[in-house]
N, C-alpha and C positions, 0 to 999 in steps of 0.2 A: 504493500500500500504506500509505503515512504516512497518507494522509486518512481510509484506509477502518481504521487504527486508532484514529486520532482520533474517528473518529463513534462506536465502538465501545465504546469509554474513556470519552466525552462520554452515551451510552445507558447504563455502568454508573456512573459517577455520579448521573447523573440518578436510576436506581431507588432508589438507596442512598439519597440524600435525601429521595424521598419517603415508602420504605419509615421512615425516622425520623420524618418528620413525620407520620407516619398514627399510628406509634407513642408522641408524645409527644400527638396531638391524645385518644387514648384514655386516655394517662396521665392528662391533666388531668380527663378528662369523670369518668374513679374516681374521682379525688380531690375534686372539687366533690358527685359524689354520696355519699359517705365523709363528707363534713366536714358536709352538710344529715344524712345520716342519723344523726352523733355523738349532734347534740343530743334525738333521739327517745328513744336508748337512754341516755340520762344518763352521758354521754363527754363533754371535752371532746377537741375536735380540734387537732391541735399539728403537725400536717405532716408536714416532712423532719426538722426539729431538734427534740429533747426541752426541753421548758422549761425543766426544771430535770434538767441534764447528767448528773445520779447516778444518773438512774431507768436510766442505761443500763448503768451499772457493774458490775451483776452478772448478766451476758446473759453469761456464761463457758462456755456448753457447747457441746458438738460444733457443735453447728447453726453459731456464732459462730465460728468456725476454717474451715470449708468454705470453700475455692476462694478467690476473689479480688474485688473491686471490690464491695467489702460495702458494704451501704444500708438506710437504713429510710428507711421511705416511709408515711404515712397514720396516723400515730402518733395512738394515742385513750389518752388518759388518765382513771381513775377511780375506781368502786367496781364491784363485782356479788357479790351475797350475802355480804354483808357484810365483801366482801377487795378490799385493794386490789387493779385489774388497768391491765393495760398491751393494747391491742391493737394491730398494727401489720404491716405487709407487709413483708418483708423478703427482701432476694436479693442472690444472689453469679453470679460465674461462674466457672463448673466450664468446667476445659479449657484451650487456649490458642490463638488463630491461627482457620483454618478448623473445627479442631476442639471451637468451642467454646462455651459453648451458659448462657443465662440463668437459673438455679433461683430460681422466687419461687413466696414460702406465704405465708399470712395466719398469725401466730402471736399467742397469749393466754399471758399469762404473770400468775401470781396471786401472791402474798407470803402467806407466817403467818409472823409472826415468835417463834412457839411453837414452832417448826420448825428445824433444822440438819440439813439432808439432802447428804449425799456426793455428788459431780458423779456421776451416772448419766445411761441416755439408757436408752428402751426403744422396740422399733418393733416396727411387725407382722411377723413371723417368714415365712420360705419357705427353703425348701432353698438357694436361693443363698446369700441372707441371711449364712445359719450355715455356712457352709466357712471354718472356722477361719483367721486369719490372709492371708484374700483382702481382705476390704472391712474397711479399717480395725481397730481394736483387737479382740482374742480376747472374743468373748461369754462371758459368765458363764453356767457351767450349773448348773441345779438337776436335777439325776438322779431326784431320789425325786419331781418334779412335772411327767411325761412331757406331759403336758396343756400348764403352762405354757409349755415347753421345745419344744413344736410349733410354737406362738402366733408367741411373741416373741422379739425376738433383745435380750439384756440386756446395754449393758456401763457400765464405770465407771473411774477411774482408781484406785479404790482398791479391790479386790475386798473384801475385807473388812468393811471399811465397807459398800459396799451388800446384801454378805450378812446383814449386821446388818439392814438396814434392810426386805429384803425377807423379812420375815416371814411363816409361813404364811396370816394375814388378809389382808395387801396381796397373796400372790400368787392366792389367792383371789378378792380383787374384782379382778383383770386379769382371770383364767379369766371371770369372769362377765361380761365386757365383748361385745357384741356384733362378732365379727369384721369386721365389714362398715365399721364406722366408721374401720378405717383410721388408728388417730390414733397420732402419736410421742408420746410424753411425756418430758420432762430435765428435770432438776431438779437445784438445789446449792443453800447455803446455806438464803435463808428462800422462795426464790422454784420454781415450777415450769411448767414452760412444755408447753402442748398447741397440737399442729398437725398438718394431713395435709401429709406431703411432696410437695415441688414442686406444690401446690394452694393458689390466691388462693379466698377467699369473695366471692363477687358483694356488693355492697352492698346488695342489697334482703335476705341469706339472713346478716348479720354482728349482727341481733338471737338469731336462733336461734343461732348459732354464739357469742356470747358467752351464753347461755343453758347452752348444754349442756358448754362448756368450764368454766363456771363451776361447774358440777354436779360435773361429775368431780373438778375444782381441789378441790372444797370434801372429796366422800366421801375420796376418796386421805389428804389430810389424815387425815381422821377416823379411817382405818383402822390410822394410825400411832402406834406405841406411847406412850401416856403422852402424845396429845393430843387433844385437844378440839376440832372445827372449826367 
């Protein structure tokens, strides 16, 4: 019986290490394809650590607080339409033990610093979403924007503040947002960050996706009061 658990023990190590080693030989293959495809899209590529530490300092929302053994990975620093952006993988793990499981997205995070926006987070909306006080902080409702209030699920740490901030033009261009795209958007201070949850961007498909991220970055802006984007 001792042996025949020792082969057994010895069979689930063995999976376990190669199951990591399949897993870091495809981390590296992203990141080699990431760091050739930076310089196509006028990024530079900066890795796991930021080169210069500050650009991380104001990554304060929800997303930044989820679960445990937080990472950035594939860090692109630059411009796109004429804002500074950050592009970067980033994951935690949700859970503990057997129960527990990796969350990684590709996130774009853009700066105006014509901007002071209140930590909010807004994500695409569903019945579970919105059952008040189950997942996380009480959504903010807007009652007279049924449409809105289908969509998305909106919260913030200062209600007020983002009711200020979500004005009928910005809730506007959400309503006009194509449902399918899936996209969270948080934002605070001068910075605001787009990503589809628990979803990495292949690196052949991270031109268009800084494309389109940088679109929305820039209208959003636009649409806010008393600035110009």
């Amino acid at each position: 019986m001792d042996t025949e658990n020792l082969v057994i023990g010895g069979i689930g190590v063995a999976i376990v290490a190669i199951v990591i080693w399949i897993s870091m030989r495809r981390a590296k293959k992203r990141s080699g394809e990431v760091a050739a495809l930076a310089q196509t899209i006028g990024m530079s590529f900066e890795g796991e650590k930021w080169s210069d530490p500050t650009r991380s300092q104001d990554l304060t929302t929800q997303l930044f607080r989820k679960g445990s053994s937080r990472r950035f990975v594939n860090i692109m620093t630059g411009t796109s339409q004429g804002m500074p952006a950050r592009l970067f993988d980033y994951a935690f793990v949700e859970g503990s033990n057997a129960q527990s499981r990796t969350v990684q997205q590709t996130v774009a995070a853009y700066d105006n610093p014509a901007v002071s926006l209140p930590e909010f987070a807004i994500t695409p909306g569903s019945l579970l979403r919105n059952l008040d006080g189950l997942l996380g902080p009480k959504p903010i409702a807007f009652n007279t924007n049924p449409e809105f209030a289908r969509r998305y699920r909106l919260t913030g740490s200062d209600e007020a503040a983002v009711r200020a901030l979500f004005v009928p033009d910005v809730i506007a261009y959400f309503e006009s947002l194509d449902p399918a795209g899936n996209w969270t958007i948080e934002g605070t201070g001068h910075t605001v960050l787009i990503y589809r949850a628990n979803k990495r961007v292949a690196p052949a498909e991270l031109a268009k996706f800084l494309d389109d991220t940088s679109s929305r970055a820039r209208t959003f802006f636009s649409h806010l009061p008393g600035v110009v984007a």
